[in-house]
Steps between C-alpha positions, in 0.01 A plus 500: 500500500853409420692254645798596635747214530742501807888578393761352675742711626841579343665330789344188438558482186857528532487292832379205242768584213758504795394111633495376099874675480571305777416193388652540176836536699447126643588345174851667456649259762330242286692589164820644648648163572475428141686824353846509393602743785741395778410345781601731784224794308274216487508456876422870590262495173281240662432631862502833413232458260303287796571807732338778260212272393395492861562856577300593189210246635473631827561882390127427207351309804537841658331623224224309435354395860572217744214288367568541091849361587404186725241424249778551213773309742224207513478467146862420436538254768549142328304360831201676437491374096456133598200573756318701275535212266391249736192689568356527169513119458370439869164710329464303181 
């Protein structure tokens, strides 16, 4: 009998493309400070490009499912990096 392997649907698909968008936009106000454009652009630049990367966030969270963005969320939380850390030495 074949297998037939479970497809996720279009919506999550793009739900996932939409959060890795998102977080693209996070390192424009990271190199904008450094471009030769003047400083008045540079300070809508910035915050704007905070403002859509959340929207876009939120609007693939939407997409995907409460849980698949907590667990995502969790990952990229700094706090989280150094526990994991601690724990695999606490087990050697």
């Amino acid at each position: 009998m074949p297998s037939i392997e479970k497809q996720k649907p279009i919506a999550y698909k793009l739900g996932i493309g939409i959060i890795f968008f998102s977080l693209s936009l996070w390192l424009i106000p990271i190199i904008t400070p450094f471009t030769p454009i003047p400083t008045k652009v540079k300070a809508g630049i910035i915050p704007g490009s905070i403002i859509v990367a959340e929207i876009l966030f939120w609007l693939g969270a939407l997409l995907v499912g409460k849980e698949v963005a907590n667990k995502f969320k969790s990952y990229l939380n700094p706090k989280k990096w150094r526990e994991k850390g601690d724990t695999q030495k606490n087990e050697d």
